[in-house]
N, C-alpha and C positions, 0 to 999 in steps of 0.2 A: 173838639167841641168847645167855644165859646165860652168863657163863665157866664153868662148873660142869656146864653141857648140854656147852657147846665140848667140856671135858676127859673127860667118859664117853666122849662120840660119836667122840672122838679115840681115845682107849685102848683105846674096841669094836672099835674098825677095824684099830686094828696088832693086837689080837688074832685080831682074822679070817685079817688078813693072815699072822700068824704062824703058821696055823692049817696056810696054805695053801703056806708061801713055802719056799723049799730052804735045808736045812741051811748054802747057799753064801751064804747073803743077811744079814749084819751091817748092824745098824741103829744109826744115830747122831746122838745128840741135839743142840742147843745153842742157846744163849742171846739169838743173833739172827737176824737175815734172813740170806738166802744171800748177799748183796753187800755183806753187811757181812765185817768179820775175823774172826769165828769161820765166818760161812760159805765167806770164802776158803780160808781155811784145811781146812773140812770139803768143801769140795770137790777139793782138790788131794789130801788123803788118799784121796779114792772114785776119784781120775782113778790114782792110783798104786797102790791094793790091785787095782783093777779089769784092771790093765796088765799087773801079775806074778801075777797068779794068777785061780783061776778064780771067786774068790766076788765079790760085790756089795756095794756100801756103797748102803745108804737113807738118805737125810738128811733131818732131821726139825726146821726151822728153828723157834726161837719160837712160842710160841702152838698152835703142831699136837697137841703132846702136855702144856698147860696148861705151867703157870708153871714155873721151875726149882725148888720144893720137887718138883713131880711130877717132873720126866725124873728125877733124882738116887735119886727112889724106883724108879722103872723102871728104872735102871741098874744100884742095889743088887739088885732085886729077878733080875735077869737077861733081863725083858721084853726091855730092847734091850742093844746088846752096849758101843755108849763111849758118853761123853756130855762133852760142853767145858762149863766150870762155873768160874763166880770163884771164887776164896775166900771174898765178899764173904758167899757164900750157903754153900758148907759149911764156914765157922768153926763154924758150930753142931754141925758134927761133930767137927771137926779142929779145937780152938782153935789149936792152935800155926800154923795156918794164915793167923788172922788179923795174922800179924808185917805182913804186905804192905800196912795200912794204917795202921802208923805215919807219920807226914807228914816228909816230906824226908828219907827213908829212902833209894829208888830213887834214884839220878844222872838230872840232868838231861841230863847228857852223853849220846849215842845210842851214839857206839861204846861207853862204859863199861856203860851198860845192856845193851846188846847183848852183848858179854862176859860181864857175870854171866849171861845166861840159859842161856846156850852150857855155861859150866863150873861154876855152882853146885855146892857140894860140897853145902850146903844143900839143892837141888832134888832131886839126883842122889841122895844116900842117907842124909839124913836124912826127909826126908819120904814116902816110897816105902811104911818099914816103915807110919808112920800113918796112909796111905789105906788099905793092907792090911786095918787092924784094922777096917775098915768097907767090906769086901767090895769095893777098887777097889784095881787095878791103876793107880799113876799114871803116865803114858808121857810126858806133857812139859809143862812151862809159858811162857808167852810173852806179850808186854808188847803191849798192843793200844794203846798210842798217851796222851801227855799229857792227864791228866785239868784239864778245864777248870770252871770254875763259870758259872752260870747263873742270876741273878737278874734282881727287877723293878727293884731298885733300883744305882746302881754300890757296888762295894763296892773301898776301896783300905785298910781297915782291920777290924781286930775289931770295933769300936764300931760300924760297917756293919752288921752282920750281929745285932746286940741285939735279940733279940725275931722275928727272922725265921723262920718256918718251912719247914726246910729237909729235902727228901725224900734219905731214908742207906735203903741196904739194910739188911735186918735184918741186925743184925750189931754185937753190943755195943761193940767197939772204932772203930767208925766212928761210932756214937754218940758215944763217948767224943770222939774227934776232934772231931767239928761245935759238941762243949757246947765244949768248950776253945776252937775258933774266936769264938765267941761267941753261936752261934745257937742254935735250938731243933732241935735234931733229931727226923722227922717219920717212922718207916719206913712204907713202901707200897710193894706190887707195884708193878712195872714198867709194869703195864696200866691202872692207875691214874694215872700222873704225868701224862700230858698235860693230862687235864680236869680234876686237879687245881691245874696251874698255870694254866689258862684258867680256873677259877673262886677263884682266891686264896684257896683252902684251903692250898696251899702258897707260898711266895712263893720258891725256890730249888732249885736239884739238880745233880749234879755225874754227867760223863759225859766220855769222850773226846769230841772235836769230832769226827770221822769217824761217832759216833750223835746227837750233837745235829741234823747235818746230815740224817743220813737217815732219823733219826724227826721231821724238821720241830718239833721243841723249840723251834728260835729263832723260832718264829711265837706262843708264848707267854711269849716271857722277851725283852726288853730290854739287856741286860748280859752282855756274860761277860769273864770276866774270868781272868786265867792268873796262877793261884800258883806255879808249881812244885814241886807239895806232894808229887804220885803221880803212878802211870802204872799202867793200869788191868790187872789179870797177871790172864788164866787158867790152867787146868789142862783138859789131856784125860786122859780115863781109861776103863780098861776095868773090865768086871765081873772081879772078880778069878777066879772059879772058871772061868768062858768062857776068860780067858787062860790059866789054867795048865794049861787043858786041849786047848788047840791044840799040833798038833804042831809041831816046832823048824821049819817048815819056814814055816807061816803064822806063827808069832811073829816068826821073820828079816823075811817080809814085812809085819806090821807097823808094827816098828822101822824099817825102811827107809822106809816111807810116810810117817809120825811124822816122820825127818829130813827128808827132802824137803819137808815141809808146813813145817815150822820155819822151813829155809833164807829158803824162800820168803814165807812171811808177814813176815820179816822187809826182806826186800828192798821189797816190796808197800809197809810202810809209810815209806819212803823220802819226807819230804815232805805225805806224808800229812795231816797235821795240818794246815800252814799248806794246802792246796791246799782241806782243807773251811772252814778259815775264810775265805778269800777267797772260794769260793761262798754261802756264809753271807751274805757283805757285798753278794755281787750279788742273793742273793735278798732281801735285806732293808736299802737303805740303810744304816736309822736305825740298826740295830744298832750299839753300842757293845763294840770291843775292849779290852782294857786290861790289858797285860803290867807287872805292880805291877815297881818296881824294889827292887832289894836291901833299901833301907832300908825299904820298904813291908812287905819281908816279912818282916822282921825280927819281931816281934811275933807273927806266924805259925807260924815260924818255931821260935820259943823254948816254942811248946805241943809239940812233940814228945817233951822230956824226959818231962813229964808221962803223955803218952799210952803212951809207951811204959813205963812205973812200972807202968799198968794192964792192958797185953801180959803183964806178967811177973806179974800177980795173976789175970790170967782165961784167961791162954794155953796152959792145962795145963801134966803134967810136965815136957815137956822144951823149955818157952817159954826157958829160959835158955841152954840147949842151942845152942838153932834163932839166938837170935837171935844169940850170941855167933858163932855159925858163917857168919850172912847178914853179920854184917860186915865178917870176915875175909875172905869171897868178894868182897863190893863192894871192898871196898880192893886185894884182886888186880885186880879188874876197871878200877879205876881205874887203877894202875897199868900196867896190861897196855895201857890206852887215850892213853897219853900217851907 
């Protein structure tokens, strides 16, 4: 089947279903499988909308409803009611959204991360107004786990990566990122990257290790290797007219489900990381880890000015705004963490 059959036969069917289904029944989309963290997550919201009130949550993992340009249009459109979404993929809406991959932005610290997610002034209200202007209520965002890299070759410098073709979501500023690293940046769907690193169309790609693991990546990549560059942030959101049109009673329930799912995904990733790179190394010996040390990343490191020079040229109006505010918040965060 098609990806393009897959996506009709998918959307005829939540049309059917919507045809058929009770005004109780909220559908929602996202990014990956259910045992992954956006589906932990989307599942502890449906265990908690479902608890305190009488409606339903549908969840509608990866691939059900085609790629994430589709759920994002089903979301806007009203089709389904939230949808969990990187920035990675609506920068193309939201530039200012793309501040999240600046490199060595996020702390590597956990609690300090953990902090900013909690009290961003950033998250909280400045971004809220800019989902708005694109028909989405944004309800919260949260840090899915240290983004790791994934090559054939090892890579402990820039010079590593010369000439490498390396898979970036669509998304100008992580472009920008990967040319500043020293590679070629490659974008492709998600449904694309396996067979293209099993046939060295691409030879790279960067993922938290909790998906490298459970989409079996490391059975075509040789290397990974840990920058400290990012750490990988969604956002959940509702269709913005579905929310403002719920009464105060289902928006309290909600927000309430929203924090619970937050709490929770947070604790969830507790270790996380290291527990799938240790399965990683039993499913795969030969596999190569390699935590660059300071002076390694140095060089890495020093592309952030740069990247972020081109945040504040492609990031829309209020990229100076946003990002002058994400730093204030990080530095409470850091503070707050020590």
């Amino acid at each position: 089947m098609t990806y393009k059959t897959l996506t009709a036969a998918s959307v005829a069917a939540l049309m059917l279903g919507t045809a058929g289904a009770s005004a109780d029944t909220w559908r929602y989309a996202f990014e990956e499988q259910l045992e992954e963290v956006q589906g932990i997550f989307a599942q502890k919201f449906k265990e908690e909308v479902e608890a305190n009130s009488d409606h339903e949550v549908q969840l509608f993992p990866f691939g059900t409803l085609g790629e994430s340009a589709d759920i994002m249009e089903q979301a806007q459109s009203g089709l389904i009611q939230f949808v969990d979404q990187s920035p990675g993929f609506t920068g193309a809406l939201i530039p200012e959204a793309q501040v999240f991959f600046v490199p060595y932005l996020l702390p590597e610290n956990q609690d300090a991360l953990f902090s900013f997610f909690r009290n961003s002034k950033t998250i909280k209200e400045l971004f809220p107004p800019l989902y708005a202007e694109q028909g989405l209520e944004l309800l919260t965002m949260f840090p899915e786990g240290e983004v790791v890299m994934t090559t054939q070759e090892p890579v402990t410098s820039p010079e590593d990566l010369n000439e490498v073709k390396f898979r970036v979501m669509t998304n100008p500023l992580i472009v920008e990122s990967y040319q500043a690293f020293g590679a070629t940046p490659t974008p492709l769907p998600w449904g694309e990257v396996y067979g293209a690193m099993q046939t060295g169309i691409i030879q790279g790609q960067e993922n938290p290790a909790f998906f490298v693991e459970s989409t079996n990546m490391y059975e075509v990549t040789d290397h990974i290797t840990r920058l400290g560059h990012n750490n990988f942030t969604t956002a959940v959101m509702a269709n913005l007219d579905f929310y403002e049109g719920l009464p105060d009673e289902d928006k309290q329930v909600v927000q309430d489900a929203i924090q619970a799912s937050f709490d929770y995904i947070l604790e969830y990733q507790d270790g996380l990381t290291e527990q799938s790179l240790a399965n990683i190394m039993e499913a795969k010996p030969s596999m190569t880890i390699t935590e660059l040390t300071e002076e390694q990343r140095a060089p890495f490191r020093a592309t952030a000015e740069s990247v972020e020079a081109e945040f504040l040229e492609i990031g829309g109006d209020q990229a100076q705004a946003i990002l002058d505010q994400m730093k204030a918040d990080l530095e409470a965060a850091s503070e707050a963490a020590n």
